[in-house]
N, C-alpha and C positions, 0 to 999 in steps of 0.2 A: 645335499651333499653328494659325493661322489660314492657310488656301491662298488666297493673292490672285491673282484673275485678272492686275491689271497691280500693276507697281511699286506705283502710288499709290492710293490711293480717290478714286473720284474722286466726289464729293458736293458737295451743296448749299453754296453760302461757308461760311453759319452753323453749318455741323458740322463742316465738314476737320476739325478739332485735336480734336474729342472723338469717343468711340466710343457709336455708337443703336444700340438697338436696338427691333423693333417683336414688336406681340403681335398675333398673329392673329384678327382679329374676326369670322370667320365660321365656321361649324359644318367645313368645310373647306373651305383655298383651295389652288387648285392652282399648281403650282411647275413653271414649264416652262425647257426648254434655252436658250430666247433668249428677249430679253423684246417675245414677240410673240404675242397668239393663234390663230394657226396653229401656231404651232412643240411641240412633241412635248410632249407631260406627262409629267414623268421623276418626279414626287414628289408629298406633297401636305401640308399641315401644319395640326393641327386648331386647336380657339377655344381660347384662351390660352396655344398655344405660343408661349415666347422666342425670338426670331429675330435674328442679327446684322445689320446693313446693310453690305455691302462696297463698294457702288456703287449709283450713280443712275443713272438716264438714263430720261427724258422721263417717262412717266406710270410706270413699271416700276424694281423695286430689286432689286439683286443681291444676296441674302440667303446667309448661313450657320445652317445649321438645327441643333441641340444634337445631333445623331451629326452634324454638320460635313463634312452634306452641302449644296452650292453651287449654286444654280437663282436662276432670276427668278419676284420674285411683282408684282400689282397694289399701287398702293400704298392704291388703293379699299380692298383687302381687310385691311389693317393700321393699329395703332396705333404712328405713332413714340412716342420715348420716351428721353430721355436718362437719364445714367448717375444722377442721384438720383431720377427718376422711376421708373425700375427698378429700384433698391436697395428705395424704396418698395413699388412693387407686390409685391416678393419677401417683405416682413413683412406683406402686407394678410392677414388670413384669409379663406382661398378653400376651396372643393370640387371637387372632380372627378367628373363623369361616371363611371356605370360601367355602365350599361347599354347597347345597342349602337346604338339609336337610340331620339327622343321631341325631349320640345316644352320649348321656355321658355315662359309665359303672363302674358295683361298682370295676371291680379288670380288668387287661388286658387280651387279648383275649375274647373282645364282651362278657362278661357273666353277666346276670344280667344287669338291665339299670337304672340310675339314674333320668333320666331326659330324653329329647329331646331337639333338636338345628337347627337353623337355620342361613340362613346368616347372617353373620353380629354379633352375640354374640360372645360378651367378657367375656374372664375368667381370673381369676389369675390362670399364671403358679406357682407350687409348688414343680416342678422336673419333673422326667423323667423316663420312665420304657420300656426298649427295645424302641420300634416303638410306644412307648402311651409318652401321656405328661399329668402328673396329672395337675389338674386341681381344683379348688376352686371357687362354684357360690357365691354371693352376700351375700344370706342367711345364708352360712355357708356350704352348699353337698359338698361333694368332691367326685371324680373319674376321670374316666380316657379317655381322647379322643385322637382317633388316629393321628399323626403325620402328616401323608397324609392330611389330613380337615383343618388345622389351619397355620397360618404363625403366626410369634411372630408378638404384636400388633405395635411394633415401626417400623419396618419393613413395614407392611402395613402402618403406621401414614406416612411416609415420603418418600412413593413411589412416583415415577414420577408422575407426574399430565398424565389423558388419554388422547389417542390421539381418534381416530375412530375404530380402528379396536379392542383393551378393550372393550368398552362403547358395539359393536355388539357382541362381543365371551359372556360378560355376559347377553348382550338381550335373546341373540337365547340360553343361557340354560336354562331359563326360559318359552321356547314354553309348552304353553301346560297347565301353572300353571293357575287354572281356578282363575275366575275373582269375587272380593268381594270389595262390599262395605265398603269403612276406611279400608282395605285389606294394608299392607304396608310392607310384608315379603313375603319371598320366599313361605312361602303355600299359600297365595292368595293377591291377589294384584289388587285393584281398577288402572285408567287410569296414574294419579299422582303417585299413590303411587308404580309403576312399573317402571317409569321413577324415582322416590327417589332413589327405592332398587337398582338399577344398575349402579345409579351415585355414592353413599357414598361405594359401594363395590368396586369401581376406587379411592376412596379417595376425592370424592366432597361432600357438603352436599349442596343437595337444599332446596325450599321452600315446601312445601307441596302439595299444591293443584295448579293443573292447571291453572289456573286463575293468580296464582301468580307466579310460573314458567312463564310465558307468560311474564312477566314486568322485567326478566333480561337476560345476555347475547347479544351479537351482533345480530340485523337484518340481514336478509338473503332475497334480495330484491328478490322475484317470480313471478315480472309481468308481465315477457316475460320467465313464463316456469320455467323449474326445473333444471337445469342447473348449477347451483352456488351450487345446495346442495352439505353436505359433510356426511361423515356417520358420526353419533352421532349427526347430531341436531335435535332439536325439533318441530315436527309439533302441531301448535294448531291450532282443528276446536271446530264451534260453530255459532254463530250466529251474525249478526249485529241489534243491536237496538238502533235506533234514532242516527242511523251514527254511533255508539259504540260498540264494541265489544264484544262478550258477549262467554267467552271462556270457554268451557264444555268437550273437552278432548284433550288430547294429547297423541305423538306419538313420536317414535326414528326412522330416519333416519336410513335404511340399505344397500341404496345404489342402481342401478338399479333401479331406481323408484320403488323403496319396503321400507316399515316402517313396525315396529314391535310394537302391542300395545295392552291392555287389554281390550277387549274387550267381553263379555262372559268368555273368558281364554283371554290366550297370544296368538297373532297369527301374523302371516306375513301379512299383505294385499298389496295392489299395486295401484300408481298411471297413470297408465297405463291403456288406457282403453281397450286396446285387451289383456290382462292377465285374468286368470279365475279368480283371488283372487282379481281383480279391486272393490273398494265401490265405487259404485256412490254417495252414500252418503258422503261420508268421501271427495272424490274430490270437491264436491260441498260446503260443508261449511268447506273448510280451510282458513283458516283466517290469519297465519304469522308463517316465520319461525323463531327459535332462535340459534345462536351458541353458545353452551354454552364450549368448547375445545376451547382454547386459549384466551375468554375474560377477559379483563381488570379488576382491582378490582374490585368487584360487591358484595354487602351486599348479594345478592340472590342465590353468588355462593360462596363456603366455604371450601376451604382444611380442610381437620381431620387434619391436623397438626398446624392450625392456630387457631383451636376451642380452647379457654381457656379452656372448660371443659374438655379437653381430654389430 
């Protein structure tokens, strides 16, 4: 269900009684703790994510993001959108992004640029021109992105669910992308939100933040060693207090006693302690593995194809 800040919503007159939602019209917009730009960057949500509206206030909307996490975005950076306008958008035929950064352009052959993209943005397709597929944002731009970058969006909605070896080919093209706080796109990307961007690019949607990653998925018993691992589960380390767990990053399985995690940037490191890329630190407070590739119904784990919003 929905976590409301207060009793009521509190909104514009002309929407009290029905429920908006807006679509994100920028390659990413960031999603902070209050709605002020000084205030912290906890999130961030790409071009054509569905976004709830829980509350207004002055230029800023208290949004819920499809893992129904709760931030303030601009409302510069979105498209409202009542509930047939969104049912609409839901049957338009669209593409997704899937390369990890590039351009939208005003006419084909790269000339002139519209906008910028990242994984994971959604466009309405509008046709096709040689090797470009036009293309329509949120707001209303139009142009044109190359054929090579995008799969049609149902195509990606009802791809196989990933096994190991997805979940690492999009880890490892991510090395390198440095590392940012509420970071949750392919240009930069905090420890969680590294681990988000490479599960919903396989067609999962997780929770947001490590902590809550950590509470779904199968156990992965490590007390005699690292042996049961499999590539694509999730290492959380962190801390124990008062016998509890106190989990502050996480990490993807890559196999070989190596995980991939953000870190500063994206980087390899190793469980191993005669490997040069060995943390001693990172060995010392790991605290539980999760498999999240083949678990059972789990509110924490979410096919894009079973998302209502999508």
């Amino acid at each position: 269900g929905i976590k409301l800040i207060d009793s009521i919503l509190i909104l514009p007159d002309t929407i009290k009684n029905e429920k908006f939602w807006v679509l994100a019209t920028l390659s990413v917009i960031n999603l902070r703790k209050q709605p002020d730009h000084r205030s912290e960057l906890v999130s961030q949500s790409i071009l054509g994510t569905p976004l709830l509206i829980l509350k207004a206030k002055n230029s800023w909307l208290l949004i819920q993001t499809p893992d129904n996490y709760i931030a303030w975005a601009e409302k510069s950076s979105v498209r409202m959108m009542n509930r047939s306008e969104m049912t609409a958008w839901k049957k338009t035929e669209k593409v997704i992004y899937v390369e990890n950064s590039g351009w939208i352009y005003n006419s084909p052959g790269d000339s002139g640029v519209v906008g910028d993209l990242v994984a994971g943005s959604i466009m309405e397709k509008s046709g096709e021109s040689a090797s470009y597929v036009n293309v329509m944002l949120p707001d209303g731009r139009k142009g044109f992105v190359n054929k090579k970058a995008i799969i049609d969006f149902d195509i990606f909605r009802n791809q196989s669910l990933p096994d190991g070896e997805s979940i690492i080919r999009r880890a490892s093209s991510l090395l390198g992308v440095p590392y940012l706080w509420g970071g949750s796109s392919s240009k930069g990307v905090d420890c969680s939100g590294f681990v988000q961007t490479v599960f919903f690019m396989n067609g999962l949607i997780l929770m947001r933040d490590a902590s809550l990653q950590a509470l779904h998925g199968d156990k992965v018993d490590i007390s005699n060693g690292f042996s049961q691992l499999r590539k694509g589960d999730l290492l959380f380390f962190g801390s124990k207090e008062n016998s509890k767990p106190n989990v502050t990053h996480v990490a993807i399985y890559k196999g070989d006693n190596e995980y991939i995690n953000s870190s500063g940037r994206v980087m390899i490191n190793s469980l191993d302690t005669a490997e040069t890329n060995f943390s001693k630190y990172r060995l010392n407070s790991l605290l539980a593995v999760r498999r999240i590739i083949g678990a059972g119904n789990d509110p924490g784990i979410v096919p894009v194809n079973k998302h209502l919003w999508y």
